[in-house]
C-alpha positions as CSV (number, residue, x, y, z in Angstrom):
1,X,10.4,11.6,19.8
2,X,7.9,12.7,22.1
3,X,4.3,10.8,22.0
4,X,1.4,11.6,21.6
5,X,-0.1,10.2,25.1
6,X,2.4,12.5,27.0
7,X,1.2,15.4,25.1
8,X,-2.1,15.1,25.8
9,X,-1.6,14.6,29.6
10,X,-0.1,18.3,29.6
11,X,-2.4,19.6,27.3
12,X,-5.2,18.6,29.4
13,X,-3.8,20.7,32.3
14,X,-3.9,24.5,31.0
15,X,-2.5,27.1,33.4
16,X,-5.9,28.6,33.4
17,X,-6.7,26.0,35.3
18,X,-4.5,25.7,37.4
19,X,-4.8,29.6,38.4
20,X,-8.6,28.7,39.1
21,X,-7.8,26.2,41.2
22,X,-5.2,27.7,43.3
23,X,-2.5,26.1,42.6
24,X,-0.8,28.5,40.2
25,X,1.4,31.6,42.3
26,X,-0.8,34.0,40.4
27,X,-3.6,33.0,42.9
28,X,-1.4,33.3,45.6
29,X,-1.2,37.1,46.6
30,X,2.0,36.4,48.5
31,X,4.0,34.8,46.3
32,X,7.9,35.7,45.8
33,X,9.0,36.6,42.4
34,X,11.1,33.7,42.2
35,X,7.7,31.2,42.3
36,X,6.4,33.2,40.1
37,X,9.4,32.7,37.5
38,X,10.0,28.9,38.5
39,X,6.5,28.8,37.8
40,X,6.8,30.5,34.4
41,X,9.6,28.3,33.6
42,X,8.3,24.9,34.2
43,X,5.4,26.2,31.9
44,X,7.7,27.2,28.9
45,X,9.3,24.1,28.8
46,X,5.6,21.9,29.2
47,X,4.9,24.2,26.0
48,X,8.5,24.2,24.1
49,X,8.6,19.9,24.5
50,X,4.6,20.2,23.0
51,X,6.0,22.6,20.0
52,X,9.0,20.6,19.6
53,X,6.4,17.3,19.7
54,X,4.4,18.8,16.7
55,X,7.7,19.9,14.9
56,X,7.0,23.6,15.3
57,X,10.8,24.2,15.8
58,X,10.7,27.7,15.6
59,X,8.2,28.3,18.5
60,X,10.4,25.4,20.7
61,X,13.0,27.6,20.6
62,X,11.5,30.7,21.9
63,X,10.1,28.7,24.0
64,X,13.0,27.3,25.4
65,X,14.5,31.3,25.2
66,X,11.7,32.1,27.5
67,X,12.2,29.0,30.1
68,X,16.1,30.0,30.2
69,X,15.3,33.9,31.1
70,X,12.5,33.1,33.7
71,X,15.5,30.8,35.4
72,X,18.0,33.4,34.9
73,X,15.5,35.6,37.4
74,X,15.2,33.3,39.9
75,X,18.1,33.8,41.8
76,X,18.3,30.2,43.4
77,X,19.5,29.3,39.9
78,X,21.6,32.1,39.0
79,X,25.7,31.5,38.5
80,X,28.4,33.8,39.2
């Protein structure tokens, strides 16, 4: 079970934010694809462990569908 105090410390950090403040690749006009999908990634699973926290299972799985295809483009964690 995930509580409550973690939540709130990720949902006090939106990704808007984060763009504003530079720290996000989208304000970086160089960044390589694979930031941008690590980046995307660590995002969907801040957001699937919230959904999964509030017991919106449907939307953790997407969620969690979303964080496995931004890995799958990153092609430091692709398998073959």
């Amino acid at each position: 079970m995930h509580s409550r105090v973690g939540w709130k410390k990720i949902a006090d950090r939106p990704a808007d934010n984060l763009v504003r403040q530079g720290t996000a690749p989208a304000a970086n006009p160089v960044a390589e694809p694979h930031d941008v999908s690590d980046y995307i990634a660590k995002m969907a699973a801040e957001l699937a462990s919230m959904a999964a926290w509030a017991r919106l299972d449907t939307l953790a799985y997407l969620l969690d569908i979303v964080r496995a295809e931004a890995q799958s483009q990153d092609p430091r964690h692709r398998t073959r």
